[in-house]
C-alpha positions in Angstrom: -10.8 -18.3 26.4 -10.2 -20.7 23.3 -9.6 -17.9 20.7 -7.3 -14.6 22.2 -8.6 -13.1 19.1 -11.8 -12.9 17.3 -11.0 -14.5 14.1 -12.7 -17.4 11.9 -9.6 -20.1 11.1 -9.4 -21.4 8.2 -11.3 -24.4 8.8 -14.0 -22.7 10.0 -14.5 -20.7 6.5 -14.0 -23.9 4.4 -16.8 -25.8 6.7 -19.2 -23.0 5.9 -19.0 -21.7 10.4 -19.4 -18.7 8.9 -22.2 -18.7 6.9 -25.5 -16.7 7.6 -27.8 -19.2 9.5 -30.5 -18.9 6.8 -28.6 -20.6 4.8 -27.8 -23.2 6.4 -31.7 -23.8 7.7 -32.4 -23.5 4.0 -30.4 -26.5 3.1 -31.4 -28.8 5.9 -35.5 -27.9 4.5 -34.6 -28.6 0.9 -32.8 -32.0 2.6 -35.8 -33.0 4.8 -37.8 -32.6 1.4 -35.3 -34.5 -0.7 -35.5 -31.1 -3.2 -31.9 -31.3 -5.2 -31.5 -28.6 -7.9 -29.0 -27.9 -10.4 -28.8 -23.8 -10.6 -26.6 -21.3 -12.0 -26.2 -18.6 -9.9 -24.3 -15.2 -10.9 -22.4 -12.2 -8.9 -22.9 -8.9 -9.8 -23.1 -5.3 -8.5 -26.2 -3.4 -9.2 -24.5 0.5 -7.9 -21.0 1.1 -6.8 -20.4 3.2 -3.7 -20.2 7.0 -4.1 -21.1 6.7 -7.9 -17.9 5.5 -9.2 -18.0 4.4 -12.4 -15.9 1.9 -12.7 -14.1 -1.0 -10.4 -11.8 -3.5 -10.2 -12.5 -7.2 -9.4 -10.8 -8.8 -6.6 -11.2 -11.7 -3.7 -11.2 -14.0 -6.4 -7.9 -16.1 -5.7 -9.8 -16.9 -1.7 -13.3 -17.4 -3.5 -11.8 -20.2 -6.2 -9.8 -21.5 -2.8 -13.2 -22.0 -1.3 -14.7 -23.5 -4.1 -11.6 -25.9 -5.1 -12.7 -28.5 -3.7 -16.6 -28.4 -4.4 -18.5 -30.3 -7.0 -18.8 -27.1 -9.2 -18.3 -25.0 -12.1 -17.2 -21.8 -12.2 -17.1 -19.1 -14.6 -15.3 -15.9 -13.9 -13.4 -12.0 -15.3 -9.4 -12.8 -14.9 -9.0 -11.4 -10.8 -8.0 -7.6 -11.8 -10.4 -6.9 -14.3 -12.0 -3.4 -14.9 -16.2 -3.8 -14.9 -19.3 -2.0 -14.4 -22.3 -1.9 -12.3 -25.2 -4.7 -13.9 -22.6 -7.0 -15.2 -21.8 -10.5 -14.1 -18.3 -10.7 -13.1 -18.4 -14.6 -11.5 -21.0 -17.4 -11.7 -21.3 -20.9 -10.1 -23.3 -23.8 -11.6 -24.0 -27.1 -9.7 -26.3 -28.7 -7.0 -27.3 -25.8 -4.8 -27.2 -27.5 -1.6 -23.3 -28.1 -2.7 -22.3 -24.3 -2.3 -25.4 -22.7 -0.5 -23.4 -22.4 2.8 -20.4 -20.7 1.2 -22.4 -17.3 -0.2 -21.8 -15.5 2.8 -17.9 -16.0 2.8 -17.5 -15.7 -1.0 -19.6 -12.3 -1.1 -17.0 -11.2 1.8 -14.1 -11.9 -0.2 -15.7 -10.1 -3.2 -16.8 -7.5 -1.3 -14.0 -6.4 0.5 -11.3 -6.9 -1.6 -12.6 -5.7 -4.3 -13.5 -2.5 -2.3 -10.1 -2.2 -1.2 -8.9 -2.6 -4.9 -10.7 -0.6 -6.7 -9.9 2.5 -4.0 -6.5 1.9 -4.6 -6.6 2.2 -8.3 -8.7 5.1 -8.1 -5.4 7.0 -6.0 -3.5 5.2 -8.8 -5.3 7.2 -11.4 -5.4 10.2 -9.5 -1.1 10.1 -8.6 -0.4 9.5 -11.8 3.3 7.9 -11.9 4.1 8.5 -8.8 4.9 6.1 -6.0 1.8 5.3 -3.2 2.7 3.3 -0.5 -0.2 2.0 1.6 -0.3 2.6 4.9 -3.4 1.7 6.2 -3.3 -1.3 8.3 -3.9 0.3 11.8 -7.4 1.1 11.0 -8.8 -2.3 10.2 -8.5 -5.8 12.0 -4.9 -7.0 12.0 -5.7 -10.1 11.0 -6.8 -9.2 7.6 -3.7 -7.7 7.2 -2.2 -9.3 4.6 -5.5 -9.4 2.8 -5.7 -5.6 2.9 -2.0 -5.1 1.8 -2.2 -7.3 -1.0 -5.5 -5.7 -2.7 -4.0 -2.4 -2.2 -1.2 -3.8 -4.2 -2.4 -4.9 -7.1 -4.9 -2.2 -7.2 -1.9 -0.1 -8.0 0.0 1.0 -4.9 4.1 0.2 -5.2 4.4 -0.6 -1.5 2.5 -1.8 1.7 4.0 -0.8 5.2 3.5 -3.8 7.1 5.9 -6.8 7.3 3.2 -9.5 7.0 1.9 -8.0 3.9 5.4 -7.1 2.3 6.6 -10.9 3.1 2.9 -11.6 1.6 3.8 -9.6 -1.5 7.5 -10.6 -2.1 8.5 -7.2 -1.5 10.6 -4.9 0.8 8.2 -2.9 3.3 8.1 0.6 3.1 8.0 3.1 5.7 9.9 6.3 7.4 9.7 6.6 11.3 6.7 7.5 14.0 6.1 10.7 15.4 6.8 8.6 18.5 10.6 8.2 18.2 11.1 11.5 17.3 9.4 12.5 20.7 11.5 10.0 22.6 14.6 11.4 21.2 13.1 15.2 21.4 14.7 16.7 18.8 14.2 15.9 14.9 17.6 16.4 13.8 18.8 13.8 16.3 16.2 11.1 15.6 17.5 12.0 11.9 20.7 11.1 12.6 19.9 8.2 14.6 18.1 6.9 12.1 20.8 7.1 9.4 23.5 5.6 11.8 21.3 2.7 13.0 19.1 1.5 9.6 20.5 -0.4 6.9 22.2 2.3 4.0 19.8 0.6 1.2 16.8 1.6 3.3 15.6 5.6 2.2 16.5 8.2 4.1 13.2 9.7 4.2 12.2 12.0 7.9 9.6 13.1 9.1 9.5 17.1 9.6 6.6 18.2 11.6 6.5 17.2 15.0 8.1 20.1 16.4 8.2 22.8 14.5 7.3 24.5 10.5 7.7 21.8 8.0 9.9 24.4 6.2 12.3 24.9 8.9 12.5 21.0 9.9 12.8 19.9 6.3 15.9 22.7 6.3 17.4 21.5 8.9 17.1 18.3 8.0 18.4 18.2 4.8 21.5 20.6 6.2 22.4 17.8 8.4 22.1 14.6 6.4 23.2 16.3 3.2 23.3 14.3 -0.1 22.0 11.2 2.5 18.7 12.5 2.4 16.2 11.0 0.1 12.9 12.7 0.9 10.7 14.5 4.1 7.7 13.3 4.9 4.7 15.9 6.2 2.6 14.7 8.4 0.6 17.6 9.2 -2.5 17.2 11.1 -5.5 18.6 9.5 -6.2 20.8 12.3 -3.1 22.9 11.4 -3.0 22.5 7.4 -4.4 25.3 6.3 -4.0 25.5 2.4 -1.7 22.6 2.7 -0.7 22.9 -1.2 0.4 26.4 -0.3 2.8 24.6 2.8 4.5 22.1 0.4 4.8 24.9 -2.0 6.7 26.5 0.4 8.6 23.3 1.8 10.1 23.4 -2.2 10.7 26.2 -2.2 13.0 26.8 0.1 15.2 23.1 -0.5 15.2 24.0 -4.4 16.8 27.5 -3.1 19.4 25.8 -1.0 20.6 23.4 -3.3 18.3 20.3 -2.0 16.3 20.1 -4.9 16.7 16.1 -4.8 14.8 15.7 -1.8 11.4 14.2 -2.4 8.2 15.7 -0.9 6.2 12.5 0.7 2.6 13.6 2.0 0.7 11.4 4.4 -2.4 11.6 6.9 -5.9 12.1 5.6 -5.1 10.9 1.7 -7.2 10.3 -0.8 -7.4 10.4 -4.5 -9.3 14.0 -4.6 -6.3 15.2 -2.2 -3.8 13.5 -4.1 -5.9 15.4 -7.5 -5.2 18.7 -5.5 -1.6 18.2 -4.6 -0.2 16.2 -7.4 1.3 19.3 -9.2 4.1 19.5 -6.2 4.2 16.5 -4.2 6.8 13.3 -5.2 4.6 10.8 -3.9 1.9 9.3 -1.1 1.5 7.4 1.5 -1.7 6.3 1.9 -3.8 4.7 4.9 -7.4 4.9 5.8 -9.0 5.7 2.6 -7.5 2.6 1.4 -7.8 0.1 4.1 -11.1 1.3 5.2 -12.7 1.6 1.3 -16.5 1.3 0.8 -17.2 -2.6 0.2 -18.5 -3.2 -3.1 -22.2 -4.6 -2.8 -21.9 -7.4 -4.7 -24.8 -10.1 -4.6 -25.5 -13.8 -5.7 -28.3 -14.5 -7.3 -29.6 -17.6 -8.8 -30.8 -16.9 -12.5 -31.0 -20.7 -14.2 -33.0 -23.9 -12.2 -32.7 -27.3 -14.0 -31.9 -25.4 -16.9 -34.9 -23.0 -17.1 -33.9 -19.4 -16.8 -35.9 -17.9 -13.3 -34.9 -15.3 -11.3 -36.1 -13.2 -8.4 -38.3 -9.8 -9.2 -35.7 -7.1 -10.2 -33.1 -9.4 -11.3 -32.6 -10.7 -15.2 -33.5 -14.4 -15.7 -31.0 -16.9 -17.2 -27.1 -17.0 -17.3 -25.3 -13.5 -19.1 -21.9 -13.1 -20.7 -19.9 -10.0 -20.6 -18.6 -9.1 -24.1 -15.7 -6.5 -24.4 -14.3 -5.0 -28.3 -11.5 -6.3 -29.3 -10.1 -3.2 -30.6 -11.6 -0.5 -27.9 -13.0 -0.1 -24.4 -16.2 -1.0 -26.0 -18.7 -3.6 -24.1 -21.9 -5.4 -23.6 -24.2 -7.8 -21.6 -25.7 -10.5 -23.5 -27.7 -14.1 -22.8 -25.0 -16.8 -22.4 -24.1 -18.7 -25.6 -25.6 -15.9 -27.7 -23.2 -15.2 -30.6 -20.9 -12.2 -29.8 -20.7 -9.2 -32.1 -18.3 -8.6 -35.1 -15.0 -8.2 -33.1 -16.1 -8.6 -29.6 -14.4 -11.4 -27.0 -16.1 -13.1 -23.9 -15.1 -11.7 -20.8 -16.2 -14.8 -18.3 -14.6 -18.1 -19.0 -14.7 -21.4 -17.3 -11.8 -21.0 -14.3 -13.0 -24.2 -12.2 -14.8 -27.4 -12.6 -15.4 -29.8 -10.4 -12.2 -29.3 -8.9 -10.4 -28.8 -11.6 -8.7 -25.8 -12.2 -8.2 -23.6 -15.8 -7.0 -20.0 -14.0 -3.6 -19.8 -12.3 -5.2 -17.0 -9.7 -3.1 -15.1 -7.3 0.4 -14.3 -8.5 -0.3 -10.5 -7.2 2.4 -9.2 -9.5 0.4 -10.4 -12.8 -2.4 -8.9 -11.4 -1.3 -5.7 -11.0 -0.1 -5.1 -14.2 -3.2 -6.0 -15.5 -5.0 -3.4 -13.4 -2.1 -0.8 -14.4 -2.7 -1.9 -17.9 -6.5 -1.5 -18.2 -6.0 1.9 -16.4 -4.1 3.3 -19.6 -6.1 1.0 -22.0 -9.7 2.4 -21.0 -8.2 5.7 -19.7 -9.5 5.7 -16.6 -10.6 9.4 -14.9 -11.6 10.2 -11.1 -14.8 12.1 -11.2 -15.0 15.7 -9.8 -14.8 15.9 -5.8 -18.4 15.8 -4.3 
């Protein structure tokens, strides 16, 4: 076997292997029928999944890496930008034959990142100021590890669990211990005290309480035995057994605040999502959040080619001819206009020229910038989570 896993390389996405095959059969026709034509195509999202309102843009740093190198312009949002269903967040102009056999892998990295993003900023909303720590990775491919971590990032999470992605991020990873070890020990307390004799002092003391026993009794023990050491407990608690699981870490408080441990941090993980986080944010010190992150609805972006040799066509259901996206420059207001149509009293293009013909005019993927920018727009257009369907 050539390939242990089942992975496209690098090469393969920037030689358009991974292309759907239509494509490629459409270029060799408009070859054999020397047919070359200069189009403008755009990327949008006509509904977002589950009726959100609102996402956040992603993939774009891999799409402009794809396109670098092609004889193309390219007009985009800044990667981290706030938008809504019908508008234009990215379009490429040039020969089509030049970019046909990239749609597939620049929808993918629209798609999926931006899923992934805009998931994480709705848990962002929903935790308010408190610290999410993603913890996804297991559920999805591990080679798009890094890819995962990092759109969970600057969609708002403070931390990412794996190494790959932390090294990825610049950042320390984040994480407590496995059910596992505290079976192979058999005993909480002593994997506790394992764990703070073995790890690095600058590392969290944060333990997991509920493999054995009632999180209220391991997180009293636990905190009797490491003392001022312990940062936080962790429950884990399998749905099966949760019950009201508000009413459990109301209880779990309860009974450290009474014994003096009212330091130690109440970490909830397992099952989390931003309508659980809505439900539980009124007790619990912060998340750590896997599946409903990693695993987030793709957004259904699509390309679509709106402009040939400068005459605006388009396909039934679609507008004709290229669109800008115009934002207030004093609110949240926003519209959707023709392309070079003069913008409104006080309102600023949102797409701008980020690559031509190679040349570059965005500095994308400095994840740290990003984020902020997602944090920023999430206070600026005060951004809700809808009611739990």
């Amino acid at each position: 076997m050539d390939k242990p896993f089942h992975i496209a390389t690098a090469k393969e996405i920037l030689d358009g292997r991974v292309t759907d095959v239509y494509f490629q059969r459409a270029v060799e026709i408009l070859d054999s029928k020397d047919i070359r034509r200069k189009v403008k195509a755009e990327f949008a999202v006509k509904k977002f999944p589950r009726k959100y309102p609102w996402a956040v843009l992603a993939g774009l740093d891999e799409a402009l890496a794809l396109l670098s190198n092609l004889p193309v312009k390219v007009k985009s949002m800044s990667e981290g930008s706030i938008f809504y269903p019908g508008e234009p967040v990215m379009s490429i102009e040039g020969m089509y034959q030049d970019f046909a056999i990239h749609e597939t892998a620049i929808l993918g990295f629209l798609c999926q990142a931006s899923g992934i993003a805009t998931k994480a900023a709705r848990v962002r909303v929903a935790a308010g100021d408190k610290p999410v720590i993603h913890f996804g990775a297991r559920r999805m491919h591990p080679a798009i590890t890094p890819m995962i971590d990092r759109n969970a990032y600057i969609g708002g999470c403070d931390g990412v669990a794996t190494l790959a992605g932390a090294e990825t991020l610049g950042i320390n990873p984040s994480g407590t211990m496995p059910h596992s070890m505290i079976l192979l020990f058999g005993d909480t307390i002593e994997a506790a005290r394992a764990f703070d004799e073995v790890i690095d002092p600058l590392v969290r003391r944060t333990i997991l309480i509920d493999t054995f026993r009632d999180e209220k009794f391991e997180s009293i023990a636990v905190a009797e035995a490491l003392g001022r050491k312990l940062y936080g407990v962790r429950l884990d608690t399998p749905g099966s057994r949760r019950g009201d699981f508000l009413a459990i870490c109301k209880e779990v408080r309860w009974e450290l605040d009474l014994r003096g441990f009212g330091n130690v941090k109440i970490l909830v993980s397992g099952g989390v999502d931003e309508f659980s986080i809505q439900r539980l944010n009124e007790i619990v010190d912060s998340y750590g959040v896997g599946t409903s992150i990693s695993s987030a609805p793709v957004l259904d972006f699509a390309m679509d080619i709106v402009e040939v040799e400068g005459k605006p066509v388009s396909k039934r259901g679609k507008l004709a001819g290229e669109k800008q996206v115009f934002m207030s420059k004093r609110d949240t207001r926003r519209y959707v206009a023709p392309a070079g149509s003069k913008p409104r009293s006080g309102f600023k293009p949102l797409l701008d020229t980020v690559l031509d013909k190679g040349r570059a005019f965005y500095r994308s993927g400095n994840h740290k910038e990003v984020r902020k920018y997602v944090l920023t727009q999430i206070k600026q257009y005060g951004l809700k989570i809808e009611q739990e369907p």
